[in-house]
N, C-alpha and C positions, 0 to 999 in steps of 0.2 A: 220132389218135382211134382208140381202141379200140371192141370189143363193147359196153361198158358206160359210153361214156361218148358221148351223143349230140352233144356239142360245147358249147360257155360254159356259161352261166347256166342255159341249160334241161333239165342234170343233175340239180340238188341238188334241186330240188320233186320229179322223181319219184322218186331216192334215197331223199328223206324220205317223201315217200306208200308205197313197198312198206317202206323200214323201219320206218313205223310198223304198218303190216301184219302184217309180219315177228314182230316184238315181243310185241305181242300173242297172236299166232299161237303161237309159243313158247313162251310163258306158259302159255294155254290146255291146250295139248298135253302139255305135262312135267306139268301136272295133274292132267290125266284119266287119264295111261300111270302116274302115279307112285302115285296113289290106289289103284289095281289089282294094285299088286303088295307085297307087304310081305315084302321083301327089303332089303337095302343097295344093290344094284347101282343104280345111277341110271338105270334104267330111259327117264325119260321124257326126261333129253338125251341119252340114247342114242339114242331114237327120232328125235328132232328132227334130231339131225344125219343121219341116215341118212337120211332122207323131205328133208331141207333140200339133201344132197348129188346124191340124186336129179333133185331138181326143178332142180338147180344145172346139172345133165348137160345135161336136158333144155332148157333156156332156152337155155345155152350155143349147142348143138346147134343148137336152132328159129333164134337166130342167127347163125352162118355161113351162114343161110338167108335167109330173108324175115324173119325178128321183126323183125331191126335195133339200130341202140345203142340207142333207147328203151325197145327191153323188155328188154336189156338189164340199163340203167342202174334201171328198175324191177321187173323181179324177180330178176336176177342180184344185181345189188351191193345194192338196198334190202330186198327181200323174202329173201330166200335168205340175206344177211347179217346181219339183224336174227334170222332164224329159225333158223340154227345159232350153235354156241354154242364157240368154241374154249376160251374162259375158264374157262366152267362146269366142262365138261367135265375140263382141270386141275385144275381147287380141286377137285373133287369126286373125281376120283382120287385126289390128294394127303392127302384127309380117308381116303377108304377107305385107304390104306394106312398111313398115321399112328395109327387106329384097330385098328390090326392084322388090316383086310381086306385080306391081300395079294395072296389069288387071286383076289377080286373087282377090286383097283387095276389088276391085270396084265391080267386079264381084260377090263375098260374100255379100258384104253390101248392093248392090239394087237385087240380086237374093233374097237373106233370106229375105230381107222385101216383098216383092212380092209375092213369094211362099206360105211363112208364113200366111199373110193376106187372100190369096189365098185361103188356105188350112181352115182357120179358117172359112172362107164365106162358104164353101162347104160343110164343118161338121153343119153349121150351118143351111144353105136350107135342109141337107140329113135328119136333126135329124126334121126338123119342115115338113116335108114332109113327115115323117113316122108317125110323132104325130098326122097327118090330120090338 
């Protein structure tokens, strides 16, 4: 039994409740970020995965603490998973560089791994540095 996996049955309901969270969540946010900019760059799962790797730190972090596999299993693996976007984030490279944005494709591809990593290392000191 891992971080995010509270044991049998009583994973997938909260799985399902933060990644229906997640999702939505996602949605919303690649809308509002993507609306605001009129550029190519994909802006708004840019953001999502960077705030989603964050949050991902920080859960992580809260449990090797007190959170536990339930919170976990519902905002690690449901919310944080539903809310970044590994898929997107390829097609939408792959479109920017097919379209002959190849400093933006490039730019997407080692920006999101950087930030992303980034963001998750920072959720991860913030949450183990509150934990004591």
């Amino acid at each position: 039994m891992s971080w995010t996996d509270p044991g049998g049955a009583a994973g997938w309901p909260l799985v399902a409740l933060g990644g229906a969270a997640g999702a939505c969540l996602r949605y919303a946010v690649d809308r509002a970020v993507q609306a605001r900019h009129e550029s190519v760059f994909p802006w708004g799962t840019f953001t999502v995965n960077a705030a989603g790797s964050l949050l991902l730190g920080l859960v992580a972090g809260a449990a090797w603490g007190a959170a536990g596999p339930a919170a976990g299993a519902l905002l690690g693996t449901g919310l944080c998973g539903a809310l970044t976007t590994y898929s997107t984030f390829s097609y939408e490279t792959l479109r920017l560089a097919e379209r002959g944005h190849v400093r933006a494709a490039l730019a997407n591809a080692v920006g999101t791994a950087v930030v992303a990593l980034g963001a998750v290392w920072v959720g991860l000191s913030v949450a183990r540095d509150l934990s004591g």
